[in-house]
C-alpha positions in Angstrom: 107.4 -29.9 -85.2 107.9 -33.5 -85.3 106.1 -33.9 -88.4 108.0 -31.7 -90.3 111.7 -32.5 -89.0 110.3 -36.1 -90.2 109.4 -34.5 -93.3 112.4 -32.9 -93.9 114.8 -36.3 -93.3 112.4 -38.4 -95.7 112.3 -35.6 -98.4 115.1 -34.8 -100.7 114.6 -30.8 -100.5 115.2 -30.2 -103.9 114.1 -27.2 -105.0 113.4 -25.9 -101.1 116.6 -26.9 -99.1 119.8 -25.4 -99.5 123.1 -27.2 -97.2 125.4 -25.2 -95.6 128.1 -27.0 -93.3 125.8 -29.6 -91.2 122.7 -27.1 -91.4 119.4 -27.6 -93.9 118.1 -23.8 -94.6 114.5 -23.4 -96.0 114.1 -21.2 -99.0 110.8 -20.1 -97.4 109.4 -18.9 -100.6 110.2 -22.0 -102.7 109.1 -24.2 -100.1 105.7 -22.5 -100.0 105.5 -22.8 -103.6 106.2 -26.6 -103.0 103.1 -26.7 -101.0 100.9 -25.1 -102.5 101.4 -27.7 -105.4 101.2 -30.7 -102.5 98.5 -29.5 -100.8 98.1 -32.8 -99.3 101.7 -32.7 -97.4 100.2 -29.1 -96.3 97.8 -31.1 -94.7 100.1 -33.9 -93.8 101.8 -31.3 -91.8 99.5 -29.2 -90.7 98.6 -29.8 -86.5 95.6 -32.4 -85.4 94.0 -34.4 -87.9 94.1 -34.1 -91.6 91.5 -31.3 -92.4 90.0 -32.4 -95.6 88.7 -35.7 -94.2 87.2 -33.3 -91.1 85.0 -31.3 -93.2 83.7 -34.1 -95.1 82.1 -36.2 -91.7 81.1 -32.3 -90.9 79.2 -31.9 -93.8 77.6 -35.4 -93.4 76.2 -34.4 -90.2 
């Protein structure tokens, strides 16, 4: 959860955020649209380490 209130303060939220009083709301289905065109902050998101970089020392093995 860390990661992505970190996420959310460094990120403008532009086509996923919408402000209401003090609150950020997600658009849920804009902001998966956002990541499916990052797939890297999907990743940098994502819990443990980054999984990409995993399945390459896997498949090295």
């Amino acid at each position: 959860m860390r990661k992505f209130y970190r996420f959310l303060d460094e990120t403008d939220g532009g086509r996923f955020l919408a402000y209401y009083k003090e609150r950020k709301l997600i658009l849920r289905e804009a902001f998966e649209k956002y990541l499916q065109e990052n797939p890297t902050v999907k990743e940098g998101l994502a819990n443990g380490k980054v999984r990409a970089r995993a399945n390459k020392t896997r498949c090295e093995e």
